[in-house]
N, C-alpha and C positions, 0 to 999 in steps of 0.2 A: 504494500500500500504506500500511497506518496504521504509524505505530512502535509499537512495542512499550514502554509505561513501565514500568519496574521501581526498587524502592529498594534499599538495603542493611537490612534492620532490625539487624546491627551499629554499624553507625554512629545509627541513631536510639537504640537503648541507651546507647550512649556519649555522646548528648548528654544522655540521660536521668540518668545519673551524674555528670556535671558540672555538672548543673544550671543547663542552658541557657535564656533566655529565647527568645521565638519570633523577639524581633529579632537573635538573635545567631544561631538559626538559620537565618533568612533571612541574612543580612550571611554567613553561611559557606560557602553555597550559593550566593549572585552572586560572592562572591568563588573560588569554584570554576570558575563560567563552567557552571553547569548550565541547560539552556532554560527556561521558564516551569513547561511543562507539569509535568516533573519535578521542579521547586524546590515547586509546588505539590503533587504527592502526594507529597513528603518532608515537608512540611509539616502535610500532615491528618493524615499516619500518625504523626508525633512530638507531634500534639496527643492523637488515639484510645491510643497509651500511656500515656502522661504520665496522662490522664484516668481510664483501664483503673485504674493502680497508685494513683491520690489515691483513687477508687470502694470500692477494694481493703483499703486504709487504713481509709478510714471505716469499712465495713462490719466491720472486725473489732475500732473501738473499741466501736462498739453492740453488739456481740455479748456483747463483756468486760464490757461496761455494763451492759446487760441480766441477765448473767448476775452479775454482781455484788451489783447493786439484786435478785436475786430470791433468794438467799444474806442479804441482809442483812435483803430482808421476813421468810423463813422463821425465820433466826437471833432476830428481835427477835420474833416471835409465839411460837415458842417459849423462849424464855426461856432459853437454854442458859447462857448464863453471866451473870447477874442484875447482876454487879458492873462487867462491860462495857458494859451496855444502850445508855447513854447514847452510847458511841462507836460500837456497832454502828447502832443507831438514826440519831444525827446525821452520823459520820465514813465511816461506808460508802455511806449515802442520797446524800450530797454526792458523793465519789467516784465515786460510779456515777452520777450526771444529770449532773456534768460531764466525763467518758466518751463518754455515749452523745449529747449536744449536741453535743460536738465531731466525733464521727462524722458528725454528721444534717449541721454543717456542710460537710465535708469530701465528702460526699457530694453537696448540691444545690446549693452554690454553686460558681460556676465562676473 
């Protein structure tokens, strides 16, 4: 018969909250005395979250980014308040590309 592997995804939360590196959760799962097999699906599956919630991250500075830079285009073609131009123009365009950069990095870098 094959075994059965299962994780806890409580405990891959909780390493997720502590802000565990992947060597410390290796080193906490041999020091547990779990077999290969299951130290290794404990392993992909605290990488697939970990990666889930940085995806997650990102995705919603682009958004605010995005949607920020598009508030700022709007605001400075229309001309709403004449006397701000220059901060909506230059202080909101800057805000909002380094928003959404930082998103794009958070998202395709690993």
């Amino acid at each position: 018969m094959t075994e059965q592997l299962h994780y806890d995804p409580a405990r891959i939360q909780q390493w997720i909250s502590d802000n565990l590196s992947e060597e410390a959760v290796v080193d906490q799962l041999e020091n547990a005395g779990y077999s290969p097999a299951v130290a290794e699906l404990y392993l992909q599956a605290f990488k697939k979250v970990r990666d889930e919630k940085r995806y997650k991250n990102g995705m919603t500075l682009i958004i605010t980014g995005a949607i920020l830079g598009f508030f700022s285009c709007v605001a400075s073609l229309c001309n709403v308040a004449p006397e701000y131009c220059t901060l909506i123009l230059v202080g909101l365009t800057s805000v909002s590309l380094v928003l959404v950069f930082v998103g794009l990095y958070l998202v395709f870098e690993k």
